[in-house]
C-alpha angles and dihedrals in degrees: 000000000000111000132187088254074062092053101043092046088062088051100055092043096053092048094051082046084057094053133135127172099218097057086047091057088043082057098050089049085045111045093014124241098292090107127031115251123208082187101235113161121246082248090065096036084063094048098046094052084052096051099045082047086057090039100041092034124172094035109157136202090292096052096045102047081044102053083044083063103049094052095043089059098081123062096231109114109223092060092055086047092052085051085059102050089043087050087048097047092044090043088122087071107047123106134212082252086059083074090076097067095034086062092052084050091048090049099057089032094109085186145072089220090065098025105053099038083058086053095045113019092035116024098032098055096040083050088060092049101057133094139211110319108006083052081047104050083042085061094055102052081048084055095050082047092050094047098035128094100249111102099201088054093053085047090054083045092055097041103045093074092063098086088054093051089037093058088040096255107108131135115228097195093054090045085052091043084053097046089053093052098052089046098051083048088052092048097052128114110293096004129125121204111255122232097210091055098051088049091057084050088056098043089061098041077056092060090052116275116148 
């Protein structure tokens, strides 16, 4: 019987199979030598989620979040990266109780390159595909992040109305409801306003938020 161990094991291998030690070092110069690199390209991380899709196939909400999991619990980036694109590609599936594991992702990310494709690629789209009071009680986690202390969950806050404003479907009111939250955590006793989070405010504005 095929698990997601399984799974997870075929991905591993096929990304160390992917190595090379020169894009490994560009990495650590890049994102720094919290996470282990092997040093795949983005280009091999995506194949390598198809092909274990073809080759694990039927795998439900359970598998996925699961295998997510697995692949999220060591610090190597390219397995966390491969987490995300199975998360994007599965994104169908997630739940507004799935929120609850990607913060815990976001919060361990270390790096925009994770970080910001949960917000966007992960978070944004399930949130358009939820109704009444499973979009509600998502709102409401987006509003904790927004209002919380983290910065890279106010960044994810902020980004994951893009895909909304981007398909022409934003709401201007939440996006200011979420501005005003960030900005009230950034205001708060001791706290600087973070650049990376004003920048994530802009970019959407960009895309056509009021």
């Amino acid at each position: 019987m095929t698990t997601t161990s399984d799974a997870a094991d075929f991905i591993d291998d096929a990304l160390q199979y992917e190595s090379s030690w020169e894009r490994a070092e560009d990495y650590e110069r890049r994102f720094g030598t919290g996470l282990t690199y092997y040093g795949a390209s983005v280009g091999a991380v995506r194949g390598t989620i198809r092909n274990a899709e073809r080759r694990f196939a039927g795998l439900g909400h359970d598998d996925v979040t699961a295998l997510a999991a697995d692949l999220w619990s060591r610090p190597v980036f390219e397995r966390r990266l491969a987490a995300v694109v199975l998360l994007q590609s599965a994104v169908r599936l997630l739940r507004h109780s799935d929120l609850t594991r990607i913060e815990g992702f976001l919060r361990s990310a270390q790096v925009p390159d994770l970080a910001d494709p949960l917000a966007v690629d992960v978070v944004g789209p399930m949130l358009l595909g939820l109704r009444g009071q499973d979009a509600a009680r998502a709102a409401s986690v987006l509003d904790r992040w927004a209002a919380g202390q983290d910065p890279a969950l106010r960044r994810a806050a902020v980004l994951a109305h893009l895909p909304a404003f981007r398909s022409g479907r934003g709401d201007d009111a939440a996006f200011r409801r979420t501005v005003r939250l960030v900005a009230g955590a950034g205001a708060g006793a001791g706290r600087e306003r973070v650049p990376a989070v004003d920048d994530a405010v802009e970019l959407v504005r960009g895309s056509g938020a009021a």
